[in-house]
C-alpha positions in Angstrom: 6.6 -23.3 -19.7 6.9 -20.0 -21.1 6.8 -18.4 -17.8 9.9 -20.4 -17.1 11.6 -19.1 -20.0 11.0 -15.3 -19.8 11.4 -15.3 -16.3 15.2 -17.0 -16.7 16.1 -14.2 -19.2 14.8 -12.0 -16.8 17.1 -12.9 -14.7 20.2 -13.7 -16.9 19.8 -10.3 -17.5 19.6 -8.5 -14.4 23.1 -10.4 -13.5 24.4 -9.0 -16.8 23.9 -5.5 -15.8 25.0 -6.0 -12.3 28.3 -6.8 -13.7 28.3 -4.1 -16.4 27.1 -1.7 -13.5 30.5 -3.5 -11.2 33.0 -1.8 -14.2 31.3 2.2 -13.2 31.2 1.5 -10.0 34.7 2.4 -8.4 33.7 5.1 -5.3 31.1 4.6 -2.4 28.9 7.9 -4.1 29.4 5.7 -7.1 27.9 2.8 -5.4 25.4 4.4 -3.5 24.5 7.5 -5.8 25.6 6.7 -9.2 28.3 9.6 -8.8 24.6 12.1 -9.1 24.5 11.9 -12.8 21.5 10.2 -13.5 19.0 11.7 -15.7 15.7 12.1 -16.2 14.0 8.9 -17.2 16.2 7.1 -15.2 15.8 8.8 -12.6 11.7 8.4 -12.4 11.5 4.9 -13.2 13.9 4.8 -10.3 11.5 6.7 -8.3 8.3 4.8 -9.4 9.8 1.3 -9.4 11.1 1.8 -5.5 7.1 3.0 -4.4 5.7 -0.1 -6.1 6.4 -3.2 -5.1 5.0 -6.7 -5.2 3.1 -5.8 -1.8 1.0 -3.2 -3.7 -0.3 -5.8 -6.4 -0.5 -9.0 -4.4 -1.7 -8.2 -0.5 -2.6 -4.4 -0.6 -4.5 -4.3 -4.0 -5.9 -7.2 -2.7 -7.1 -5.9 0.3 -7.9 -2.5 -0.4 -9.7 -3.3 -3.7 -12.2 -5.4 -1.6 -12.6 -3.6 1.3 -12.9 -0.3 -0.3 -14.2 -1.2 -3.7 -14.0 1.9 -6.0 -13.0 3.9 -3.5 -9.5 2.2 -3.8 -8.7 4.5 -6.8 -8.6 7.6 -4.1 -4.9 5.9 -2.9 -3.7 5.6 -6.7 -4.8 9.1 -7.3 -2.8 10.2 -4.2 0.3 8.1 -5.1 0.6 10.0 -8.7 -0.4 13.8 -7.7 1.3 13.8 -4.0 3.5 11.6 -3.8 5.1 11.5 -6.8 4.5 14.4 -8.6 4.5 17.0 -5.7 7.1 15.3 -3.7 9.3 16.2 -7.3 8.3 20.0 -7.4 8.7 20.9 -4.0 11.4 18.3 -2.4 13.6 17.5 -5.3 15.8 20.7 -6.1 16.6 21.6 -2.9 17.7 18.0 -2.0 20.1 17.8 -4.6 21.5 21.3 -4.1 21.5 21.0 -0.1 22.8 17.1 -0.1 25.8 18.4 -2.6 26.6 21.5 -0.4 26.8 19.7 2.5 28.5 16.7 1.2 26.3 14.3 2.5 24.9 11.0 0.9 22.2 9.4 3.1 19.1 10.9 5.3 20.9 11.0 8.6 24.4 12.2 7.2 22.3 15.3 5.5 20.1 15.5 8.9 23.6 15.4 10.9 25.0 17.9 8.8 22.5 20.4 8.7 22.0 20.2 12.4 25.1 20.1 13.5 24.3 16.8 15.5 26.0 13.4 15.8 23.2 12.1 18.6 20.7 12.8 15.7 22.6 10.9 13.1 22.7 7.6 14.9 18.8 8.0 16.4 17.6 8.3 12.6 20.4 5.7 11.4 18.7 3.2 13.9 15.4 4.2 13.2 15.8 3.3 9.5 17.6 0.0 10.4 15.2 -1.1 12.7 11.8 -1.0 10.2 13.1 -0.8 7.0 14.5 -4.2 6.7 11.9 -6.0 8.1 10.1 -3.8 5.5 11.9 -5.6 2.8 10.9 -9.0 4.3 7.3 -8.3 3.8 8.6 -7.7 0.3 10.2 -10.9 -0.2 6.7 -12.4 1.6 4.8 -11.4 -1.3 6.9 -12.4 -4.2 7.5 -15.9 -2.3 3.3 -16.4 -2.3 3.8 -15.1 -5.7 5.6 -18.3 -7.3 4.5 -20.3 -4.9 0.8 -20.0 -6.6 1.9 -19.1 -10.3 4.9 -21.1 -10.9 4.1 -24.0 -8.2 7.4 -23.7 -6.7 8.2 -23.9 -2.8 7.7 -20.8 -1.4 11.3 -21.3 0.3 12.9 -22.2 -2.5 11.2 -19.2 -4.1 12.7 -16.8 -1.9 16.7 -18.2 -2.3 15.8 -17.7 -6.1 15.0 -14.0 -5.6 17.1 -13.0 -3.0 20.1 -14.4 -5.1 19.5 -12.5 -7.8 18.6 -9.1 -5.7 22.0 -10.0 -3.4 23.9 -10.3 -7.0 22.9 -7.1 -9.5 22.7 -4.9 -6.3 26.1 -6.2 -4.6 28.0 -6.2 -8.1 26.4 -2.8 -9.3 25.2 -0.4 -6.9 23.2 2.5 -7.3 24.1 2.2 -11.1 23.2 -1.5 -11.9 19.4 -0.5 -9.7 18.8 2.2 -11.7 19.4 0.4 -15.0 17.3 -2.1 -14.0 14.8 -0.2 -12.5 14.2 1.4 -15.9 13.8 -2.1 -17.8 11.8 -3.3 -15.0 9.4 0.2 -15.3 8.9 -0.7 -19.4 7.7 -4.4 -18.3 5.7 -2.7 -15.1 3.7 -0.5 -17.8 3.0 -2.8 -20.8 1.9 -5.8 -18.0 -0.3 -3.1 -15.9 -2.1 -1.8 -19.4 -2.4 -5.5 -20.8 -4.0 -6.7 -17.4 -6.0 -4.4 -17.1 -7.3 -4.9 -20.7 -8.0 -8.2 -20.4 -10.0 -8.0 -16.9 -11.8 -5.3 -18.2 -12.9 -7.4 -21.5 -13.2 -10.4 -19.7 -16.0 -8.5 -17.3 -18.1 -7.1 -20.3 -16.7 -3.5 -20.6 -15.6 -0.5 -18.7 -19.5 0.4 -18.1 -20.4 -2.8 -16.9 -17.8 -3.4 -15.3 -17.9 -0.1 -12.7 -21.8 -1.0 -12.5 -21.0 -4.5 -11.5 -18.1 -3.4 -9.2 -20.6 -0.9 -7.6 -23.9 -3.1 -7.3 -21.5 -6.6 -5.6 -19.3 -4.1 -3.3 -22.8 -3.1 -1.7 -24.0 -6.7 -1.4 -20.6 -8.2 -0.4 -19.5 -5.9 2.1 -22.0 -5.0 4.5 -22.6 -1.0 5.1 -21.3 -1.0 8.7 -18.1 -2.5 7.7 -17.8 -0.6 4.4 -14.6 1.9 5.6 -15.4 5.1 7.0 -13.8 8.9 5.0 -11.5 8.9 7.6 -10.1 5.7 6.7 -9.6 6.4 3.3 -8.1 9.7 4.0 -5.8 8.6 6.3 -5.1 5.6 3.8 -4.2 7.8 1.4 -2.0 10.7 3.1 -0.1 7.6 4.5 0.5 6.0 1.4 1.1 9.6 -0.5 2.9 11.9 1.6 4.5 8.9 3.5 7.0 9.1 0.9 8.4 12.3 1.7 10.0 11.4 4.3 11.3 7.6 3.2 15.0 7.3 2.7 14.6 5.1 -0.1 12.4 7.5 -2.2 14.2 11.0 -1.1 17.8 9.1 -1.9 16.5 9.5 -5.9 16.9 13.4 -5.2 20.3 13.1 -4.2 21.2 11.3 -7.1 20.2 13.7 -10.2 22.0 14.7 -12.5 21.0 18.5 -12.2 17.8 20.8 -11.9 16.5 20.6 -15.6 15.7 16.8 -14.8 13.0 17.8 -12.4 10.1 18.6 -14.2 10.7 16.3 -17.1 11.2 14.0 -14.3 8.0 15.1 -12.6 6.2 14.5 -15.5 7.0 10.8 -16.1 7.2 9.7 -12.6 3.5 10.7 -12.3 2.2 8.9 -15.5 4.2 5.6 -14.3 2.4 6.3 -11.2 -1.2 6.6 -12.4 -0.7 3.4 -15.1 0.8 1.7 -12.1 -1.4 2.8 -9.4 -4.7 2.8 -11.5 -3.9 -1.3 -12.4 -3.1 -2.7 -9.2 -6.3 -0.9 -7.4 -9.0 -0.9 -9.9 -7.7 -4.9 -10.4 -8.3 -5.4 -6.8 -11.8 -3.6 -7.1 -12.9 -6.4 -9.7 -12.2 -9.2 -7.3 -16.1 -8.4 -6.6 -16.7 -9.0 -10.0 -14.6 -12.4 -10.1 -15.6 -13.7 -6.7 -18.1 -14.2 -4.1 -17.0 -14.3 -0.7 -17.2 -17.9 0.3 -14.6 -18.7 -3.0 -12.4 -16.1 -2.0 -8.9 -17.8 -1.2 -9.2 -19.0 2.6 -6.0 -19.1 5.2 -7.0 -20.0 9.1 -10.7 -18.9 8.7 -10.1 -15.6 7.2 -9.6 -14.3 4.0 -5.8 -14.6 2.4 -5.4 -11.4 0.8 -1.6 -12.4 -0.2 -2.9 -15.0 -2.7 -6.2 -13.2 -4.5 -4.8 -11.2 -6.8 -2.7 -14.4 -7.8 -5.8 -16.6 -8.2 -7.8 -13.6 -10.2 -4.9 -13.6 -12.8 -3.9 -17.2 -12.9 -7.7 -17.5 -13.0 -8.7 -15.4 -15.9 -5.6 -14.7 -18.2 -3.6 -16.5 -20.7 -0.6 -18.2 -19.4 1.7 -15.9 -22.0 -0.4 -12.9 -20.4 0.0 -14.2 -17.2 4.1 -14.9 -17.8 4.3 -10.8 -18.7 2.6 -10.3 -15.3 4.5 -12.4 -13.1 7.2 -10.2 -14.7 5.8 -7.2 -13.8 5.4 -8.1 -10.2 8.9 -9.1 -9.7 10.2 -6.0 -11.8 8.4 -4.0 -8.8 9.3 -6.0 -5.8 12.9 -6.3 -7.0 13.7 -2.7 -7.3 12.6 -2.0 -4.1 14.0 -4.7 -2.9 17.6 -2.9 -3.8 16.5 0.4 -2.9 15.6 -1.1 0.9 18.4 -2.8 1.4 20.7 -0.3 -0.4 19.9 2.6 2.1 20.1 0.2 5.3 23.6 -1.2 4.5 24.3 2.2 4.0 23.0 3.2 7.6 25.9 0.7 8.9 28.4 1.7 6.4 28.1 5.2 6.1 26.2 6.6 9.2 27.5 4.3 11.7 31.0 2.7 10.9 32.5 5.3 8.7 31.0 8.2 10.4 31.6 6.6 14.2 33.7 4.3 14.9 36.5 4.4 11.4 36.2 8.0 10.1 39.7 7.4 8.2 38.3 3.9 6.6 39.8 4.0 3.3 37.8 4.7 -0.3 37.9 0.9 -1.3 37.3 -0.6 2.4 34.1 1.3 2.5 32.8 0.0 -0.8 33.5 -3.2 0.1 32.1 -3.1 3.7 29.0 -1.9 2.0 28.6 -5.3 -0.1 29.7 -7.3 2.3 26.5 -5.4 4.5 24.5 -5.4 1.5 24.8 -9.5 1.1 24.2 -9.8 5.1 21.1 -7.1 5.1 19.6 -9.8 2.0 20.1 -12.9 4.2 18.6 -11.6 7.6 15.7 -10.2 4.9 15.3 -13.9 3.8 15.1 -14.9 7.7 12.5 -12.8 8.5 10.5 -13.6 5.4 10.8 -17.4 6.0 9.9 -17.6 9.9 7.3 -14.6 10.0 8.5 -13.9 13.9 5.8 -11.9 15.4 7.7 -9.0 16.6 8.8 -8.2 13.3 5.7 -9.3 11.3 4.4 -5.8 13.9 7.7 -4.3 12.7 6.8 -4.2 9.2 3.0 -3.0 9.9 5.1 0.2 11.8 7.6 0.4 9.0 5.9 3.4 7.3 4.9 5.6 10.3 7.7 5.0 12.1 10.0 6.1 9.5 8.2 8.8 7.8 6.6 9.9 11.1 10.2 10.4 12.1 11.7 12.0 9.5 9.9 13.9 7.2 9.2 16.6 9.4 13.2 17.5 10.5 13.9 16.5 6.8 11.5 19.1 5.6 12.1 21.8 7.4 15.8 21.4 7.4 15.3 22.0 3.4 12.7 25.1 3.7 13.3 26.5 7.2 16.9 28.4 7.8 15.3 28.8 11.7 15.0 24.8 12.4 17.6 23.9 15.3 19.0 20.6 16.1 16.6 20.4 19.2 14.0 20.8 17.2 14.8 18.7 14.5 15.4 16.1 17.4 12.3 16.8 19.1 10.2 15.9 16.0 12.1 12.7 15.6 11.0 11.1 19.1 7.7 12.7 18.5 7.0 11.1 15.4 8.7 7.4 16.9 6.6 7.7 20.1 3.2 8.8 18.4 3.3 6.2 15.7 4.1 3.1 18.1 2.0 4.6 20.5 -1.5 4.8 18.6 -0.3 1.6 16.2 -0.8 -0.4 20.3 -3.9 2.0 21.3 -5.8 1.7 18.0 -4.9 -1.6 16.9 -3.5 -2.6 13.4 -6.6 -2.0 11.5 -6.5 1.8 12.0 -2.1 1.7 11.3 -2.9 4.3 8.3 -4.3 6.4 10.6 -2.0 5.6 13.6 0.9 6.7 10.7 -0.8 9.8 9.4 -1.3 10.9 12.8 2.9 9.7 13.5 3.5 12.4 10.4 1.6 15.2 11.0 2.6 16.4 15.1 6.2 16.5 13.9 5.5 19.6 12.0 4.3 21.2 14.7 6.7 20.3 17.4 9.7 21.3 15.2 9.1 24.7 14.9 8.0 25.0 18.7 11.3 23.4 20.0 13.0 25.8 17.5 11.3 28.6 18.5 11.9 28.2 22.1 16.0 26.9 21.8 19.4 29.0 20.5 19.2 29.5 16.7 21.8 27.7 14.2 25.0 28.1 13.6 25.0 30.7 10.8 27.8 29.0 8.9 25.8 25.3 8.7 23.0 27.7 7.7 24.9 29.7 4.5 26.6 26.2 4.1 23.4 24.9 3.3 21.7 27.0 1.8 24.1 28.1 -0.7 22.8 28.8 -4.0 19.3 27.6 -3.1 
């Protein structure tokens, strides 16, 4: 009962700031980028919120904390140092001060800008389209097991509730009404991630015995030969962490500062969210061999259903006031990603395609509406996918990372650091990146996708600067354009 109740003022309230947020949004920066004056805290829950989601504490916690055991505390290591807190150092500044200079408000607009190429704009436009919104189906998958187990309520009845209230703060609000709630929803993240933790912990005897225990079951429930090799995890990890740098959704919370002294203070909290955050959902997952042999593991088809055993550990073992606070913390993560996804691919249509394309003269308060309307349409096809799992995008999702990052980090990247990078290059690293990751996702097989996408992300970097090397060099006035005060 009191799950009901906090999770219907949850809510209440995250339709309250969507319609505060609907009074500062007037502008399509305004709706997309908060008009760039958001500041520190804000700006890395907003961060932190968008790289966790409900798929990180239901099926990847679940299924990385039993199949890697301990080792599982490598990924939330490489979330907080690389891609959080590096990605902020190095990528941050020079995003803000390049996107501004160049008037540009999504990745292929700034990509389209600083290489002087249309052709590249709509490949990376598509490119985002076509994985990132089946990536916020998987999303919606998650929190739909999620009430479906905790709160006993259909799983497609579930996914109506949450995609009405998504569809609502983020059409109403924008960028500003996201952020806002991102930072509510960080607060809840970080007091449910300590308190579950806590409990798990006392509930297993103690930090001491429970590493030993987690240590000594690992060995005897998962067989040495099947225990994941250093590549694995490495390639687990660099997917995961540097992955990041080159997501839309994550690099669009550069764009949107409010200048450069919010970096580093930004940095700095972005990476402790990221380390509570990270630290909860894997070492959680870990202690499933503490709370479970295999044969009572939850069972779908045969085979182990990672989606529903980090639901059964908590409903299992905590309080139902504990486990309310929890529930809470899951949707706060799944939600604001949830935004952040489906803000940057209306945006692809909107800004990238139709405004940029086909109406380049659309007027100020057409394209803000066009970009609700596509916001609203992007949440129902989302709720499609999520409710009839079709196989080609279930493979769509498992791609979604490589694919994009593979794509465009590299061109992003360089484009930022390199004055040299040409628009053949930046192009050539694009398809490079598209072809390798689908390529070795078919020819390795979905159990090695980490490495399939680390792979996807690393021959960009070197077949950008080859292709630049060996094609005309930039126009020098994109170049001092860009590069203006930097």
């Amino acid at each position: 009962m009191i799950g009901i109740i906090l999770l219907s003022i949850f809510l209440i309230g995250m339709v309250a700031i969507g319609i505060w947020g609907m009074k500062k949004t007037t502008t399509m920066s305004d709706f997309f980028l908060g008009g760039r004056t958001i500041g520190p805290w804000i700006s890395a829950f907003a961060y932190g919120t968008t790289y966790f989601s409900a798929v990180i504490f239901i099926g990847f916690a679940g299924s990385q904390g039993w199949g890697f055991g301990l080792n599982a505390l490598w990924i939330a290591l490489g979330n907080a140092f690389i891609g959080s807190c590096l990605a902020w150092l190095v990528l941050a500044r020079r995003t803000r001060t390049m996107t501004h200079n160049l008037n540009t408000m999504t990745m292929p607009e700034f990509l389209c800008e600083r290489f002087g190429s249309k052709a590249l704009k709509i490949t990376c436009a598509l490119i985002i389209f076509i994985f990132l919104v089946p990536y916020s189906a998987s999303v919606f998958k998650g929190l739909g097991h999620l009430f479906e187990v905790n709160f006993h309520i259909n799983y497609d009845t579930a996914l109506i509730i949450m995609i009405g209230i998504t569809g609502i703060y983020l059409i109403l609000g924008g960028y500003f009404a996201v952020t806002m709630t991102d930072f509510i929803q960080g607060f809840i993240m970080i007091i449910g991630s300590i308190t579950m933790i806590l409990v798990l912990v006392y509930k297993g005897g103690g930090i001491s015995k429970v590493i030993e225990d987690i240590t000594v079951n690992y060995a005897k429930h998962i067989p040495l030969a099947k225990q994941p090799s250093i590549i694995t995890i490495i390639s687990l990890v660099f997917m995961t962490s540097f992955g990041t740098w080159g997501l839309p959704q994550m690099v669009q919370k550069f764009y949107a500062i409010k200048n450069d002294k919010v970096i580093i203070r930004a940095a700095f909290i972005t990476t402790c969210f990221a380390l509570i955050i990270g630290f909860a959902a894997y070492f959680s997952g870990s202690m499933t061999h503490i709370f479970f042999e295999p044969s009572t593991l939850p069972q779908a088809a045969g085979k182990i259903d990672f989606d529903k055993v980090i639901p059964t550990l908590l409903t299992t073992h905590l309080p139902e006031t504990l486990m309310a606070i929890i529930l809470l913390l899951i949707l706060s993560a799944s939600m604001s990603t949830l935004a952040s996804l489906i803000l940057v691919s209306s945006s692809v249509i909107t800004i990238d395609i139709y405004q940029g394309f086909i109406n380049p003269s659309i007027s100020k308060k057409n394209s803000l509406l066009m970009i609700r309307v596509l916001s609203g349409v992007f949440i129902i096809f989302s709720l499609i996918v999520a409710k009839f799992k079709i196989a080609i995008i279930v493979t769509l999702m498992s791609l979604s990372w490589g694919a994009v990052a593979g794509s465009l980090m590299a061109p992003y990247f360089y484009g930022l650091f390199w004055k040299r990078t040409t628009k053949i290059g930046a192009f050539a690293g694009v398809i490079a990146g598209l072809i390798t990751s689908i390529t070795l996702y078919f020819t390795l097989g979905a159990k090695n996708a980490p490495l399939s996408a680390s792979i996807a992300m690393v021959v960009p970097f070197i077949i950008v600067p080859v292709f630049s090397l060996l094609t005309k060099r930039p126009d020098e006035k994109i170049i001092k354009k860009a590069f203006e005060n930097i």
